[in-house]
C-alpha positions as CSV (number, residue, x, y, z in Angstrom):
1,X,8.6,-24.9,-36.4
2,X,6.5,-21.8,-35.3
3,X,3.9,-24.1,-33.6
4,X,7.1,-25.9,-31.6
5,X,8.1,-22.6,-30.7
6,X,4.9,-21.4,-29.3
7,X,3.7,-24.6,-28.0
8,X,6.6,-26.8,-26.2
9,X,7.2,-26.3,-22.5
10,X,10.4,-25.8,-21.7
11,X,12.5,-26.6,-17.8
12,X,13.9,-23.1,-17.6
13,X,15.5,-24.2,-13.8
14,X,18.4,-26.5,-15.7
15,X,21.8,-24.7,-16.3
16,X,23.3,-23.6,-19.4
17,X,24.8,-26.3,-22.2
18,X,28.1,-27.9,-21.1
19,X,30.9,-28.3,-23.9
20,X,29.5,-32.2,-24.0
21,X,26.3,-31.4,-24.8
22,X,27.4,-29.3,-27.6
23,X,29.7,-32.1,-28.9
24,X,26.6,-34.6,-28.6
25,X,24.3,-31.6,-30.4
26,X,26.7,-30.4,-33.2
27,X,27.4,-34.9,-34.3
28,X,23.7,-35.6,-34.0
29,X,22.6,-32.5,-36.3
30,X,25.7,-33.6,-38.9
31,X,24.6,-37.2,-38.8
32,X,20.9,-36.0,-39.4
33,X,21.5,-33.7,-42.1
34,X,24.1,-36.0,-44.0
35,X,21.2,-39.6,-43.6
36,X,18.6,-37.0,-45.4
37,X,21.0,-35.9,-48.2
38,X,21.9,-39.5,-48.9
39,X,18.4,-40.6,-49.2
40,X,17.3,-37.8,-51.0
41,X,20.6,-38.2,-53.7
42,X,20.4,-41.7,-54.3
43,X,16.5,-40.9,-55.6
44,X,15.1,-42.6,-52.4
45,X,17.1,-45.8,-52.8
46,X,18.3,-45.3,-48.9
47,X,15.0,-44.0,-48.1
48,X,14.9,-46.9,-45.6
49,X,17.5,-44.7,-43.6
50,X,14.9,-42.0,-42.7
51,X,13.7,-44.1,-39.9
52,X,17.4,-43.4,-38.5
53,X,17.0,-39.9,-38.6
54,X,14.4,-39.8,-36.7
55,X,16.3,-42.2,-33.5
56,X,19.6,-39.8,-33.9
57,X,17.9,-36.6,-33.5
58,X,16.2,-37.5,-29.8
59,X,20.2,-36.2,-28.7
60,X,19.1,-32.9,-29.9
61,X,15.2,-32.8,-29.5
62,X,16.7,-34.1,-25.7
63,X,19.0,-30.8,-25.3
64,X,16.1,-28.7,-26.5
65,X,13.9,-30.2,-23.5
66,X,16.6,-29.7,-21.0
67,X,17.3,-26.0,-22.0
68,X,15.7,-23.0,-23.7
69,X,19.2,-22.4,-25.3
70,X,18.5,-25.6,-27.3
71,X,15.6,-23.9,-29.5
72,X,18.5,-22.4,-31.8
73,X,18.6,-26.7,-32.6
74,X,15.5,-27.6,-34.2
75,X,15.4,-23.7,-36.1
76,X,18.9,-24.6,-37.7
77,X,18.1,-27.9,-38.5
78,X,14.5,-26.8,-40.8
79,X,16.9,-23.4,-42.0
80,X,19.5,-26.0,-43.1
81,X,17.2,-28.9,-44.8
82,X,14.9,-25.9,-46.5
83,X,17.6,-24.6,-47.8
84,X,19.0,-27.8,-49.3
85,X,15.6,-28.4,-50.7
86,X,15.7,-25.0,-52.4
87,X,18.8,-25.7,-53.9
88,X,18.0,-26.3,-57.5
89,X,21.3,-25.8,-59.4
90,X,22.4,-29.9,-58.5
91,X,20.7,-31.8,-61.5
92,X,20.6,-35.0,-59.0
93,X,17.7,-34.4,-58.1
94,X,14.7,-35.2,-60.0
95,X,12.0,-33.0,-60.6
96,X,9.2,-35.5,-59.2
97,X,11.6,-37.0,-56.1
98,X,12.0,-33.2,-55.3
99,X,8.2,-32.9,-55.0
100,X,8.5,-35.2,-52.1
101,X,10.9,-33.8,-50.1
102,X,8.4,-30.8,-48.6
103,X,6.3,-34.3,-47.6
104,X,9.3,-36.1,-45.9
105,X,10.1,-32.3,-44.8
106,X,6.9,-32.0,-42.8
107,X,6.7,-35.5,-41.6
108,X,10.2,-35.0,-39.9
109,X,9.0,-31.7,-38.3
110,X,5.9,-33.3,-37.2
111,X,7.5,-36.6,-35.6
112,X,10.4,-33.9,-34.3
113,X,7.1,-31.5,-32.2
114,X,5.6,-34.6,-31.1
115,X,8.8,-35.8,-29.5
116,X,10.1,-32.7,-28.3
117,X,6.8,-32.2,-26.8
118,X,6.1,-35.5,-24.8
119,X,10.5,-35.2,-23.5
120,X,9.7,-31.6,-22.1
121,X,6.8,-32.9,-20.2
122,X,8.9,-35.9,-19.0
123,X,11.4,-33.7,-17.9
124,X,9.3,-30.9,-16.1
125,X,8.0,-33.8,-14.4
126,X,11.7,-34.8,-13.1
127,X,12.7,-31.4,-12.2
128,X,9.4,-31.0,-10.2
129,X,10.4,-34.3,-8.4
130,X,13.3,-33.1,-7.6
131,X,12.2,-29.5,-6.2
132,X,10.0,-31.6,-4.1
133,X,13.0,-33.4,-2.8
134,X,14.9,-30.6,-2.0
135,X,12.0,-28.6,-0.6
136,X,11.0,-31.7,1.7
137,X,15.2,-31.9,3.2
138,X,14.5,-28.3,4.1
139,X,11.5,-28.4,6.0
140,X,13.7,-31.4,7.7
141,X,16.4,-29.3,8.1
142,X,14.1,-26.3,9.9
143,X,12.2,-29.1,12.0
144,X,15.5,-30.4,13.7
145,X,16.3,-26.9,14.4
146,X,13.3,-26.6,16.3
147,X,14.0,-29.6,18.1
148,X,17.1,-28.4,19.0
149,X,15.8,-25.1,20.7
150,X,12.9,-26.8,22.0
151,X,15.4,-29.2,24.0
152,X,16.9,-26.2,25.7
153,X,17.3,-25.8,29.2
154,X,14.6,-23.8,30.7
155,X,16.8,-21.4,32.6
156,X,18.2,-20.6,29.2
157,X,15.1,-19.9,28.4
158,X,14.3,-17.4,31.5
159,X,17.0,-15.7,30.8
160,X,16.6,-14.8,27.5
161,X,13.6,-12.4,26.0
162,X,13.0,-15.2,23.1
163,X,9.3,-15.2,23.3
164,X,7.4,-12.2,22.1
165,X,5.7,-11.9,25.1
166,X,8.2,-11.4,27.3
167,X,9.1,-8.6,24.4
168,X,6.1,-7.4,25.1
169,X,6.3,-7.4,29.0
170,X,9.7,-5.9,28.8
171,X,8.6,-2.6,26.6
172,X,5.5,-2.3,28.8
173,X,7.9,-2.0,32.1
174,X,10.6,-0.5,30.4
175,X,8.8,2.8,29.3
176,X,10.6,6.2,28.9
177,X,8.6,9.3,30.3
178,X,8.5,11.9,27.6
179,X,10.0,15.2,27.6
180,X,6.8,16.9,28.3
181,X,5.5,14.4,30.2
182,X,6.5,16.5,33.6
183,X,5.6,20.2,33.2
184,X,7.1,23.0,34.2
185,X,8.3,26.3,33.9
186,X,11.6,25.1,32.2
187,X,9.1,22.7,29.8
188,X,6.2,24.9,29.9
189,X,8.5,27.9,28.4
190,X,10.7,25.9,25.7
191,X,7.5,25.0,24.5
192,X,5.8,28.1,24.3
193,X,8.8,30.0,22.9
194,X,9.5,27.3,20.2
195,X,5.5,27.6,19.6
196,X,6.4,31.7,19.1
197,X,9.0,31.1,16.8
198,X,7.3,28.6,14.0
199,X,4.5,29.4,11.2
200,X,1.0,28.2,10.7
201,X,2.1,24.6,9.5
202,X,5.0,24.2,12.4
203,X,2.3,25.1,15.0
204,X,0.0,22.4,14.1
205,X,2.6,19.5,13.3
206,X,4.1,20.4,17.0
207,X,0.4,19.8,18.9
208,X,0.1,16.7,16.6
209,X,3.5,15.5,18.4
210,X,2.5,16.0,21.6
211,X,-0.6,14.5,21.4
212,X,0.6,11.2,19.6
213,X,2.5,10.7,22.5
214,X,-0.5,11.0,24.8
215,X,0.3,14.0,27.1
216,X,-2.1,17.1,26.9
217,X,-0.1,20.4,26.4
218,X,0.0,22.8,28.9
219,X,-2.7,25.6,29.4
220,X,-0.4,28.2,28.0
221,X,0.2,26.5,25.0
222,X,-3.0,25.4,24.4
223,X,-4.3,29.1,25.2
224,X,-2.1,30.2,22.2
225,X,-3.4,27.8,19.6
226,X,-6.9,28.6,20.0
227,X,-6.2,32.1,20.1
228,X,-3.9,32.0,17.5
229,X,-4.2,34.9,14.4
230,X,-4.3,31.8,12.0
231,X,-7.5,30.1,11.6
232,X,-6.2,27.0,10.4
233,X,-4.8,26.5,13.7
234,X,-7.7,27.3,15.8
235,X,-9.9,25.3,13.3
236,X,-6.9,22.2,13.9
237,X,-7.6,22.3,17.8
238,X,-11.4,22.3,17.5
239,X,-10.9,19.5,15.7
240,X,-8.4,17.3,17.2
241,X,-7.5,18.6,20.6
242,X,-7.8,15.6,23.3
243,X,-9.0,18.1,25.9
244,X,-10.1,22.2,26.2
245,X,-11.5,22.2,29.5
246,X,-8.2,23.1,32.1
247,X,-11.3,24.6,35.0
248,X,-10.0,21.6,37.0
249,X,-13.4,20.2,38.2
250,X,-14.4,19.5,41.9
251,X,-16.8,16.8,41.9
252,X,-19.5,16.1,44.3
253,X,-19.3,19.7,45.9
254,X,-22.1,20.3,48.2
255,X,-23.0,23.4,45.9
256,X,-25.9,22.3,43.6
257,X,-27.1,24.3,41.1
258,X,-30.7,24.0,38.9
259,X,-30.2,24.0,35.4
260,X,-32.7,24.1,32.6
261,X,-32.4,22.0,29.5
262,X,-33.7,22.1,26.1
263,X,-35.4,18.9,26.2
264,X,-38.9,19.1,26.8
265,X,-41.3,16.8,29.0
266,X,-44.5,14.9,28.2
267,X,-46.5,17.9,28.8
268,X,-44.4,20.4,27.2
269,X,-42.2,21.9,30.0
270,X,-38.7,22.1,30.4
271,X,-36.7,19.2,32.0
272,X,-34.2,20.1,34.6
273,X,-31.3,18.6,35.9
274,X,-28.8,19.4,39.0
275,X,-25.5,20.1,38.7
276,X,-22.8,18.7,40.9
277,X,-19.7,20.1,39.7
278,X,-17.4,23.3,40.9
279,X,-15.1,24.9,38.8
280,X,-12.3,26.4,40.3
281,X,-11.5,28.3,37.4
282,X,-13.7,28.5,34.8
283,X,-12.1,31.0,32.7
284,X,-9.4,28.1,31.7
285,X,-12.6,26.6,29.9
286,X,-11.2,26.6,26.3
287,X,-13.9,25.0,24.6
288,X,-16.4,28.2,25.7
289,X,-13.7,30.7,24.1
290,X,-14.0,28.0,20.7
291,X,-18.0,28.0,20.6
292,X,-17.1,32.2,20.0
293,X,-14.8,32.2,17.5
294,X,-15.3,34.8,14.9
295,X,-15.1,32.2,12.5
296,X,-18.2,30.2,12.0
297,X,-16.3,26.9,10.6
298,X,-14.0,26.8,13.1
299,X,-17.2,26.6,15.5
300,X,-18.6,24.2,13.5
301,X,-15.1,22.1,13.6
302,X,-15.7,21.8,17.3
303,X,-18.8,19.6,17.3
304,X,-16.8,16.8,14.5
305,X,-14.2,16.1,17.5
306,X,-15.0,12.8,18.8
307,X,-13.0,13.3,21.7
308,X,-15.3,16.2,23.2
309,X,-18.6,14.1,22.7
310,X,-18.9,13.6,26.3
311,X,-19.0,17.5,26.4
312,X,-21.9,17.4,23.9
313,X,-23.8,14.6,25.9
314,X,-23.9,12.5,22.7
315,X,-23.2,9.2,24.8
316,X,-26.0,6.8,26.5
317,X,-25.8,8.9,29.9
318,X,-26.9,11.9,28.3
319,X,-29.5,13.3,26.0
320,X,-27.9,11.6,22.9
321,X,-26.6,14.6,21.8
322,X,-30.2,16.0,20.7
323,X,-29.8,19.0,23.4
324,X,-26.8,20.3,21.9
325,X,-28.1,19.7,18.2
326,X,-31.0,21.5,18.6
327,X,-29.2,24.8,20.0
328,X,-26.2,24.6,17.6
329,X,-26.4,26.7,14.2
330,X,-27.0,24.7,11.0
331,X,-23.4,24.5,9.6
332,X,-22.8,23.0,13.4
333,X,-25.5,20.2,13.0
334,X,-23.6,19.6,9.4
335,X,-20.4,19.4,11.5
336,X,-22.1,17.0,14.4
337,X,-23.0,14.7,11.5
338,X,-19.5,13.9,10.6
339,X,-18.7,13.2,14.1
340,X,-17.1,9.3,14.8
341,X,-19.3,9.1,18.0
342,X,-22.4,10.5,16.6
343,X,-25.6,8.7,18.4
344,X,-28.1,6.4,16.3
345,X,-31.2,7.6,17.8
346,X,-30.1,11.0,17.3
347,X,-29.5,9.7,13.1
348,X,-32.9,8.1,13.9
349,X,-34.8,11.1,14.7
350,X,-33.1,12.7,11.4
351,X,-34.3,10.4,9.2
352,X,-37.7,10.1,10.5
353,X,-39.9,11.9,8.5
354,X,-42.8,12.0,11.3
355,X,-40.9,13.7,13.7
356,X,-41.3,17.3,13.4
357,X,-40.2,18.7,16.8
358,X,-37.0,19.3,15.4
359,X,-38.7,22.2,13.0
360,X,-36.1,21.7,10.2
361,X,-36.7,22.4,6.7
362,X,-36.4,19.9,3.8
363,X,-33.6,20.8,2.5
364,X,-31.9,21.3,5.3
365,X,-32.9,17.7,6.8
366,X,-32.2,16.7,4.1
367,X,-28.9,17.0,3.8
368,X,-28.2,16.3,7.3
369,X,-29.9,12.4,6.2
370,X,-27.1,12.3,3.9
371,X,-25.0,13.2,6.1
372,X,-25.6,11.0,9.0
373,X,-26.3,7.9,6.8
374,X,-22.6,7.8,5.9
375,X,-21.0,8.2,9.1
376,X,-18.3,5.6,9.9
377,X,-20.2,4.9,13.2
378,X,-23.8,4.3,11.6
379,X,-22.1,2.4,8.4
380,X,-19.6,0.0,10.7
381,X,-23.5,-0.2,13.2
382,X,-24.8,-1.9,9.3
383,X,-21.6,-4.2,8.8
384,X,-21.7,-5.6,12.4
385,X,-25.2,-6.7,12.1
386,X,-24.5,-9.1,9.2
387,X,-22.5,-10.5,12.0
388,X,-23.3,-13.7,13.9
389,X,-22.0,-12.8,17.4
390,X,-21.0,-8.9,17.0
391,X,-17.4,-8.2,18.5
392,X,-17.7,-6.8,22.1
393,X,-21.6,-7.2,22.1
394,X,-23.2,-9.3,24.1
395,X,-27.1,-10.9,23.2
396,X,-28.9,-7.2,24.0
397,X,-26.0,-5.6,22.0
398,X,-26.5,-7.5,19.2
399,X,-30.0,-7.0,19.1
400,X,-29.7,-3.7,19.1
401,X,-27.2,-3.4,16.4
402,X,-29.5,-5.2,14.1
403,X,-32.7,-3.2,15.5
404,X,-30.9,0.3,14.5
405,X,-29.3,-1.0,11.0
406,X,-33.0,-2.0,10.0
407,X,-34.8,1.4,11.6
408,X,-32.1,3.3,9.1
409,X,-33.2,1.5,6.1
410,X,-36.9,1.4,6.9
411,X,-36.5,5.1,8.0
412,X,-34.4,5.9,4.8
413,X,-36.9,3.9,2.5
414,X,-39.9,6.1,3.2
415,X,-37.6,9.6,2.5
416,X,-38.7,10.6,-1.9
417,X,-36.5,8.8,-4.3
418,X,-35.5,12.3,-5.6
419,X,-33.8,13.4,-2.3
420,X,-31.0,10.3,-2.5
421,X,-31.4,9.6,1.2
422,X,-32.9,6.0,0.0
423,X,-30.1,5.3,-2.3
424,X,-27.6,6.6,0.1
425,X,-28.8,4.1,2.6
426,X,-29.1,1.3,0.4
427,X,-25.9,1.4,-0.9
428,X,-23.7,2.2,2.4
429,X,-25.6,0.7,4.8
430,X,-26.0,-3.2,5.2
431,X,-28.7,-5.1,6.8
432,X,-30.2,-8.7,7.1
433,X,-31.4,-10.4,4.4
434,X,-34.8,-9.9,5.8
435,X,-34.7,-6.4,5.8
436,X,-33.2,-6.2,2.3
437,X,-36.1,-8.5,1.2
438,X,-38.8,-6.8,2.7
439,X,-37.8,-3.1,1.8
440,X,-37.3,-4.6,-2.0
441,X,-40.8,-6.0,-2.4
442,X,-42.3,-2.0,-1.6
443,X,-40.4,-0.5,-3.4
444,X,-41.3,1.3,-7.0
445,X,-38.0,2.6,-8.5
446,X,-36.1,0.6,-10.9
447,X,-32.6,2.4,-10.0
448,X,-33.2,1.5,-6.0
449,X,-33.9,-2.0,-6.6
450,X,-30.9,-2.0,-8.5
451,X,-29.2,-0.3,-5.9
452,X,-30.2,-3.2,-3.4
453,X,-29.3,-5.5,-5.5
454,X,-25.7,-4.1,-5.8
455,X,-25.2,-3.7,-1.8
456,X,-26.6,-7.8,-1.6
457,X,-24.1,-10.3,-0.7
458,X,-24.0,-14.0,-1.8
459,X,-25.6,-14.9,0.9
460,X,-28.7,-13.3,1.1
461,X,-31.0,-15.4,-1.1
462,X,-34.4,-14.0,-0.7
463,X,-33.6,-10.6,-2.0
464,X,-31.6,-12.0,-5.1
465,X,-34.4,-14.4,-5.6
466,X,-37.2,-11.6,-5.6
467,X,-34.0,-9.7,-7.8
468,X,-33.5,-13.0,-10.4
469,X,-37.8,-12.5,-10.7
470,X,-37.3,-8.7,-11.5
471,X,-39.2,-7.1,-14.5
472,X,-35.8,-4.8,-14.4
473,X,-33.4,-6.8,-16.9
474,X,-30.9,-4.8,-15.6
475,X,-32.0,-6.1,-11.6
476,X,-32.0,-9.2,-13.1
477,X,-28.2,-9.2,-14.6
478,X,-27.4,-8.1,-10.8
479,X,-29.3,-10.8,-9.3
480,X,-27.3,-13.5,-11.3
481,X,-23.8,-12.3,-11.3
482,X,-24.7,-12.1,-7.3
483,X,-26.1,-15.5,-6.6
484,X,-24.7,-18.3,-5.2
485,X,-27.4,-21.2,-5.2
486,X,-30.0,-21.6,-8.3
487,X,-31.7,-25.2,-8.6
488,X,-31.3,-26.5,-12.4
489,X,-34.8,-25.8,-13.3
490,X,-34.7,-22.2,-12.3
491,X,-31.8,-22.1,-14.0
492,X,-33.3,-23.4,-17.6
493,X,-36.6,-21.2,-16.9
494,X,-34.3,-18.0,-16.4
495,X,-32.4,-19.1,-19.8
496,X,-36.1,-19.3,-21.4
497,X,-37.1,-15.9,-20.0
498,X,-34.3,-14.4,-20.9
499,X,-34.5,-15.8,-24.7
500,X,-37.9,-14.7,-25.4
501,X,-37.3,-11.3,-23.6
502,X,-34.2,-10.9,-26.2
503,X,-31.8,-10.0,-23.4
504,X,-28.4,-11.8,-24.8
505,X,-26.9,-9.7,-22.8
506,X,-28.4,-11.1,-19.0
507,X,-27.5,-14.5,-20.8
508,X,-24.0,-13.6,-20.7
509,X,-23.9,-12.4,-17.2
510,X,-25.0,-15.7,-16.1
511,X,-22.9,-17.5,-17.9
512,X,-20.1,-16.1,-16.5
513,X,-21.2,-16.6,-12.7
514,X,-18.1,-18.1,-11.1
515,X,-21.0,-20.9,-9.3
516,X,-23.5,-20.7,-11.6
517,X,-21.8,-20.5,-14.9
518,X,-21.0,-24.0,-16.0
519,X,-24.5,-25.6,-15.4
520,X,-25.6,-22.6,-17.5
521,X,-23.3,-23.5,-19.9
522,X,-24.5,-26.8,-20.5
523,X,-28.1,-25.8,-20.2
524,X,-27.7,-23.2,-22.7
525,X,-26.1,-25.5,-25.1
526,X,-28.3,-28.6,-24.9
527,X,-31.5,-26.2,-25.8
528,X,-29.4,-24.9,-28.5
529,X,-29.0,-28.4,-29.8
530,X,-32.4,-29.1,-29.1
531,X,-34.0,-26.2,-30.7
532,X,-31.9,-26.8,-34.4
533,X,-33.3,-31.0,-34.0
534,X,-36.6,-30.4,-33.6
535,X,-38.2,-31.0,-37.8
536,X,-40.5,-28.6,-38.7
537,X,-43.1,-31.3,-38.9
538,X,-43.4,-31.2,-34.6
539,X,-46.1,-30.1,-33.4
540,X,-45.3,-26.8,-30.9
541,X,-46.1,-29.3,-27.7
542,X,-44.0,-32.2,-28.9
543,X,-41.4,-29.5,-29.8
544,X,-41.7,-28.1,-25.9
545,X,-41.4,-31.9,-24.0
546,X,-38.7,-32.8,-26.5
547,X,-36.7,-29.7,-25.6
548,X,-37.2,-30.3,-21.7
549,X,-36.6,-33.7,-21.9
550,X,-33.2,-33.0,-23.4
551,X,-32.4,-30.4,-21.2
552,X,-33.2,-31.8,-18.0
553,X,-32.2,-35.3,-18.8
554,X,-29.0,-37.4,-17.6
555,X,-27.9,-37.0,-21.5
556,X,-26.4,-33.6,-20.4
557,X,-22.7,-33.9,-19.0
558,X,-19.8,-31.6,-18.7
559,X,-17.0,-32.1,-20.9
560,X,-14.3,-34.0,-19.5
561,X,-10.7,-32.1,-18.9
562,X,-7.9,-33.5,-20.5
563,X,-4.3,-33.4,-18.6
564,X,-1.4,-33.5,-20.7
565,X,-1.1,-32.8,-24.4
566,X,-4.8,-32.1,-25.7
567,X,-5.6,-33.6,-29.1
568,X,-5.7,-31.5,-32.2
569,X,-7.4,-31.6,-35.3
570,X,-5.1,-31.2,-37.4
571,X,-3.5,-34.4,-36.4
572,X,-6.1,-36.5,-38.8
573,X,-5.0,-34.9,-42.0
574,X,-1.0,-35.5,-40.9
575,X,-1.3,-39.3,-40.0
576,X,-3.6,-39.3,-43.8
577,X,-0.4,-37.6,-45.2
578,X,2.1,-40.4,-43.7
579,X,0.0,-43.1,-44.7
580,X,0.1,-41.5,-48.8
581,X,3.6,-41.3,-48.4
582,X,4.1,-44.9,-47.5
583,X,1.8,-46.1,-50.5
584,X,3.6,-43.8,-52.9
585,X,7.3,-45.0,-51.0
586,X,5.9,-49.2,-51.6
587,X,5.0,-48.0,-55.1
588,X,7.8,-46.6,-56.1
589,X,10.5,-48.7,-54.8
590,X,8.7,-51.8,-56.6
591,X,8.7,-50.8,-60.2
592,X,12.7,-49.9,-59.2
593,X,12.9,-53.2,-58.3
């Protein structure tokens, strides 16, 4: 009963039990109940009839298939005949007849799990027609729809917006000019007095609202917020504002002025560039009155805005941003490495230990290589060059994507284990397969290996090969929960290893790779096999061919999956039982006679 329970499938979509189905259920179990008294009174003389029990009581066993309501069926019908059997005040039944009746008992439940299990499956199988039926009118039903609208007229469809597209025209022409889109004195004040009246938090969420809507705020606000008393304000517009220079520039005024830079030339003296550009009021400059705040983080805050990088000369028209990094204080440079536009070749110079014109100290370039390595723009530079064709690159750009993800590695790999630049590199940077390769075969440190190994993808096969031939068991485990590919023989050579090393545990971690895992499986087991034939009169060579040749022969094949109900073991000693039962039945019933 408990194994019917657990076991059937049952077709939960049919409806609840209809009045006739009770009426069918309630005469079937009667009928049942009363053919298995009468054979069991009359001291197996109607034994004969138990044959009809088992015909009657498909009604029921058919109900139970149909509906999970029907369960309460075959529980009441075991309850009911145990009970029966437990009975012991009747004397009409004899002591050895009543010795049977647990046999008969457990024949009738087996026949009744068979049966109820081979009518659900029959059933589940109808229903699932019949989904398929309805599913299949629907997607009939949808595609004459479609025909319909696709037979349309086509000034029907001009004059409708049906298509997103024209959605999409239509909210791109019908735009609505925001409220401080046009400034004023009436705008200019409302916003300034409402900017008077509201605290620290207010302030901020107010510039956050005009900027979302892509409108720059008016000097006199933006005058106020980086002034403002509050440094979280001030330290808000370093770090978000869109734009802090209002000195409306005149460009190409005949007024050129010499400027020195901090870059030096190839014999050591200052470069020098001219500058084109008037300002007719350069006190409206807000981004000079930021670079003196009092407070040294919100100066700091300035050089993370991505939006001001053009300010800094950080993009490929400038110096790269290696002007301004050299003049700005060190919680600056901290600052510039956070920034979203930060250059590579400025990350570059960072990380390369022979360049010493920036004069830093180790432990302050140090944590600026930490800094830079996981910046979004030099970790998204290390994703795009696993790409094929880059997005938005052409063949140079491409190039040059891979060039700089292989210079951070390379640059990274060379930096003391001890510092964490290398595993910082290795583990949030990607590269080529190539690169991976090469920069694993140098290097010395169990933990970076394995930090390589970890940042590998499927794909790159030469560094999880060189990892699946690590002396690092740990490497190794990485290596073969990683890969993809393995021939056979590598496969039963890696088993080998790992069995003579002792490492179980690398065992396991193969055998559950999702590619890898069944040919393990059957490798593992056939040298299992073949280690417990081989007599311990082989000789150790014999022992060794025999072994291979069972392992690597065509004797080896996966176990074939069975559909439907799988085959149990207890079934043997059950069809043994009915087969007793009948002997002792013939045996019986012909000394009667």
């Amino acid at each position: 009963m408990l194994a019917i329970k657990s076991n059937a499938p049952v077709n939960d979509v049919a409806g609840s039990l209809e009045v006739r189905h009770w009426v069918l259920l309630t005469f079937s179990f009667v009928m049942s109940i009363g053919l298995f008294v009468l054979a069991v009174s009359t001291h197996g003389f109607f034994s004969g009839l138990l044959g009809f029990i088992c015909n009657i009581t498909t009604i029921p066993m058919w109900i139970y298939a149909q509906n999970r309501k029907g369960r309460i069926v075959l529980i009441a019908f075991c309850v009911v005949i145990g009970g029966y059997i437990l009975y012991k005040d009747g004397g009409h039944i004899d002591e050895p007849l009543r010795q049977l009746v647990p046999l008969m008992l457990m024949a009738l439940c087996y026949w009744a799990y068979w049966f109820t299990r081979e009518t659900a499956k029959f059933n589940h199988e109808l229903s699932l027609g019949d989904r398929i039926d309805e599913l299949c009118a629907k997607v009939d039903a949808v595609a004459e729809r479609l025909d319909e609208k696709q037979n349309l007229g086509a000034d029907a469809r001009d004059d409708e917006p049906t298509s997103q597209r024209d959605k999409l025209i239509r909210k791109e022409a019908f735009q609505i000019c925001p409220r401080y889109g046009v400034q004023d004195d009436y705008t200019v004040s409302e916003l300034t007095r409402s900017y008077d009246r509201m605290n620290s938090r207010e302030r901020i969420r107010l510039l956050r609202r005009i900027y979302a809507q892509q409108i720059l705020p008016p000097y006199e606000l933006a005058l106020r917020a980086v002034t403002d008393s509050d440094s979280e304000v001030r330290e808000w517009m370093a770090r978000n504002s869109l734009k802090l220079d209002y000195s409306e520039h005149i460009y190409g005024s005949p007024v050129q002025v010499e400027k020195e830079s901090t870059l030096l030339g190839p014999e050591g003296e200052p470069l020098t560039y001219t500058d084109t550009v008037t300002q007719l009021h350069p006190e409206k400059n807000l981004m000079e009155r930021l670079k003196r705040d009092s407070d040294p983080f919100v100066r700091a805050a300035l050089y993370e805005n991505h939006h001001l990088s053009y300010k800094l000369n950080m993009g490929v028209f400038g110096d790269y941003g290696i002007g301004a990094f050299y003049e700005c204080a060190p919680l600056e440079r901290l600052a510039m490495m956070r920034n979203k536009k930060l250059s590579l070749e400025l990350a570059k110079r960072i990380l390369d230990l022979q360049d010493t014109t920036s004069l830093l100290e180790m432990e302050e370039r140090s944590a600026l290589a930490k800094a830079c390595i996981v910046n979004p723009r030099v970790v998204e530079n290390g994703r795009r060059s696993r790409e094929m064709f880059p997005a938005g690159a052409d063949g140079w750009g491409g190039y040059t994507i891979r060039e700089d993800a292989k210079a951070i590695w390379e640059l990274a790999a060379k930096w003391p284990a001890k510092s964490h630049v290398p595993y910082m590199a290795f583990k949030y940077v990607q590269v080529e397969d190539d690169v991976k390769a090469s920069v694993f075969r140098n290097c010395k440190n169990d933990f970076l290996r394995q930090t390589i190994l970890e940042s590998c993808l499927p794909e790159d096969e030469k560094t999880l090969k060189l990892g699946r031939a690590d002396a690092d068991s740990t490497a190794r485990s990485i290596a073969y929960a990683r890969s993809r590919r393995m021939e056979r023989h590598e496969i039963e050579e890696a088993l080998r290893r790992e069995k003579d090393d002792e490492d179980e545990w690398v065992i396991d971690v193969l055998l559950k790779n999702p590619w890898l895992g069944e040919t393990a499986s059957e490798l593992s087991r056939a040298m299992e096999e073949a280690g417990s034939n081989r007599s311990d009169s082989t000789s150790p060579s014999e022992a060794e061919e025999t072994m291979s040749n069972e392992v690597s022969g065509p004797a080896i094949s996966s176990k074939p999956k069975k559909d439907g109900v799988r085959f149990r073991w207890w079934y043997i000693p059950l069809w043994i039982l009915f087969l007793i039962l009948d002997l002792i039945f013939i045996i019986w019933l012909t000394r009667k006679l």
